[in-house]
BAMIMAR-937617 format. One record per residue (C-alpha): chain; x, z, y; residue number from 0. Coordinates in steps of 0.02 Angstrom, whole numbers. Each point is the difference from the previous one (the first is absolute). Layout:
vexke c=A	east=X	up=Z	north=Y	k=NUM $
...
***
This chain:
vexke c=A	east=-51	up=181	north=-422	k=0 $
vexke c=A	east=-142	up=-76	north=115	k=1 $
vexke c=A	east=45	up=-116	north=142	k=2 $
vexke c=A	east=-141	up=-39	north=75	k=3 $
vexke c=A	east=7	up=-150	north=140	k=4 $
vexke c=A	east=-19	up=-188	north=14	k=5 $
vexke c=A	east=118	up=-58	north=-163	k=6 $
vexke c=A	east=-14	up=28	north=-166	k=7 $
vexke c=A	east=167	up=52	north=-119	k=8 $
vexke c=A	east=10	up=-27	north=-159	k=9 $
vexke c=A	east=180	up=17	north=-79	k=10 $
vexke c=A	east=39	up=-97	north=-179	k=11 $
vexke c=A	east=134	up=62	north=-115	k=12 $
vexke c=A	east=138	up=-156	north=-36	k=13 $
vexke c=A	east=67	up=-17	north=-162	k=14 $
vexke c=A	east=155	up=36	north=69	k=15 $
vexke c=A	east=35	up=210	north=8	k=16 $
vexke c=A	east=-1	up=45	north=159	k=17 $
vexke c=A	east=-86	up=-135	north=80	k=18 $
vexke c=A	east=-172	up=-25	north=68	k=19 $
vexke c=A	east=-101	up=-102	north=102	k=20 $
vexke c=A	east=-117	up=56	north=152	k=21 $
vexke c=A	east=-150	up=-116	north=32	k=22 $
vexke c=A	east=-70	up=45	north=178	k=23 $
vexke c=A	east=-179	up=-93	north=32	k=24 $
vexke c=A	east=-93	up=10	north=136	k=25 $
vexke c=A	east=-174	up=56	north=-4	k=26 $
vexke c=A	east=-149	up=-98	north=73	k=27 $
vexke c=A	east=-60	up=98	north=114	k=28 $
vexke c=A	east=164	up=-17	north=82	k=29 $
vexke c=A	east=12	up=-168	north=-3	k=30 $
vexke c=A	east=-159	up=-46	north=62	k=31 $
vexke c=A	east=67	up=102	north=184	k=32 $
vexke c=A	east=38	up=-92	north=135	k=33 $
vexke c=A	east=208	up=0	north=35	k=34 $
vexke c=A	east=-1	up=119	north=130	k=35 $
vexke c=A	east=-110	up=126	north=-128	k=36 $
vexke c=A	east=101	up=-19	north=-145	k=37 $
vexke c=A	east=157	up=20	north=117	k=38 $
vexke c=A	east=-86	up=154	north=76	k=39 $
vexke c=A	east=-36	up=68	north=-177	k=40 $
vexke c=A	east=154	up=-34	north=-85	k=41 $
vexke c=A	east=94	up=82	north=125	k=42 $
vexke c=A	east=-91	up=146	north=-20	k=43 $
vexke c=A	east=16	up=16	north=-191	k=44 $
vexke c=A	east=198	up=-15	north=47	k=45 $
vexke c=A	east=-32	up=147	north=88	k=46 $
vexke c=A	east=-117	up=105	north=-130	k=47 $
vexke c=A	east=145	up=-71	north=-129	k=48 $
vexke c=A	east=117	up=111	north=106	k=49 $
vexke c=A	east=-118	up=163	north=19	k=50 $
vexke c=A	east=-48	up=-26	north=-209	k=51 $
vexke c=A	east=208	up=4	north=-24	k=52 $
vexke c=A	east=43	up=156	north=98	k=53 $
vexke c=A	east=-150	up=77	north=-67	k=54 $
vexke c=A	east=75	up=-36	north=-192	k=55 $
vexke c=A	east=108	up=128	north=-69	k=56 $
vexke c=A	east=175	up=-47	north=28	k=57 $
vexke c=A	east=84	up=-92	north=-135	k=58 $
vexke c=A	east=-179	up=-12	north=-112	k=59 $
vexke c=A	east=-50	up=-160	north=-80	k=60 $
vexke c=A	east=-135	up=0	north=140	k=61 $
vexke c=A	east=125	up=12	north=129	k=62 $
vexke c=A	east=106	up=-148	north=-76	k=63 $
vexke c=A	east=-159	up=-121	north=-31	k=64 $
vexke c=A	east=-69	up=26	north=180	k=65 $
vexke c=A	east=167	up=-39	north=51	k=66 $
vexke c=A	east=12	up=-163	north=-85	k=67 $
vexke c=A	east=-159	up=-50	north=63	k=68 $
vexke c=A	east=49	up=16	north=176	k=69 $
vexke c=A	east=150	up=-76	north=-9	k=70 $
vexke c=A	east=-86	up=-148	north=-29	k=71 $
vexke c=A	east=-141	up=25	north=109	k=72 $
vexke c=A	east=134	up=23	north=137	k=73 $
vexke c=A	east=60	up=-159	north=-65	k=74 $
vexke c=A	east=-157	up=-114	north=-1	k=75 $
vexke c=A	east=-67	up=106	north=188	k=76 $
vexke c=A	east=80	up=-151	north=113	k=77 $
vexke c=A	east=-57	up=-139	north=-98	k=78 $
vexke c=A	east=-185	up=70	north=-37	k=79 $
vexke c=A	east=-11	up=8	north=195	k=80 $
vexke c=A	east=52	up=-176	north=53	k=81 $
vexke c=A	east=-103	up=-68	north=-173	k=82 $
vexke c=A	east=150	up=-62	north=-86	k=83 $
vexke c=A	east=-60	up=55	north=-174	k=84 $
vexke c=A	east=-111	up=-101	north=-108	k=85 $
vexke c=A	east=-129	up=153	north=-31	k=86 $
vexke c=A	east=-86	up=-56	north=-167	k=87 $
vexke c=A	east=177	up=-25	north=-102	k=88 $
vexke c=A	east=62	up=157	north=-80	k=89 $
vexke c=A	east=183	up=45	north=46	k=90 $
vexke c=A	east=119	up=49	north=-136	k=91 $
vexke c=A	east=155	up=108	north=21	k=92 $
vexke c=A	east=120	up=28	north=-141	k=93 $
vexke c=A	east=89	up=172	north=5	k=94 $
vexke c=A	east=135	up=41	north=-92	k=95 $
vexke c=A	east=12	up=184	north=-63	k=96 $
vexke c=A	east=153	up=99	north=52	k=97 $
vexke c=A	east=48	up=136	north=-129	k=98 $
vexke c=A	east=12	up=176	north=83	k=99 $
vexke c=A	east=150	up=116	north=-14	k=100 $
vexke c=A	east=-87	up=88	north=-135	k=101 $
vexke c=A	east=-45	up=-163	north=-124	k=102 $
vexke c=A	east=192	up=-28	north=57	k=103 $
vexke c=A	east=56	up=173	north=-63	k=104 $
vexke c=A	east=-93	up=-38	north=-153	k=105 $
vexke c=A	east=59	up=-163	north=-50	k=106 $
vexke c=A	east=191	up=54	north=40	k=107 $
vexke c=A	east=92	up=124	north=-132	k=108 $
vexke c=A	east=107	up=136	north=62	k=109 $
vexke c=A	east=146	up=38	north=-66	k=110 $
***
């Protein structure tokens, strides 16, 4: 899956099952934009983010990465606008895998 847009995503297995960390970075380019560009810009990767997700085939792995993605980008929008993120620090977002009904179905004998 290729996301193409001003961040870079890089997601690190924990030791932990089902847990992982997302690093989002922002890329240079970006950066070096002036605070109205980068809010111009980010805002419309929020919006390709939402094209790229009903373009995904429902339920795919795609579908569910492009989704993550701009649920945080949704997230960090307000604050990229008004400047109130450091730019050059790399954010990092634990998630926390939820089994599905079918690892749950697995897991569960039935008698």
């Amino acid at each position: 899956m290729a996301i193409e847009g001003p961040i870079s995503v890089s997601v690190t297995d924990l030791e932990d099952p089902g847990k992982r960390e997302l690093h989002i970075s922002f890329k240079p380019e970006f950066q070096s934009l002036t605070l109205e560009q980068q809010g111009s810009e980010f805002s419309q990767y929020v919006e390709n983010l939402k094209l790229q997700y009903q373009q995904a085939e429902a339920n795919s792995s795609e579908q569910q990465g492009v989704m993550t993605i701009l649920q945080v980008a949704e997230q960090l929008l307000p604050h990229i606008q008004t400047g109130e993120i450091p730019l050059m620090e790399t954010i990092v977002i634990e998630m926390h895998q939820q089994p599905g009904l079918d690892d749950l179905i697995k897991q569960t004998e039935i008698h």
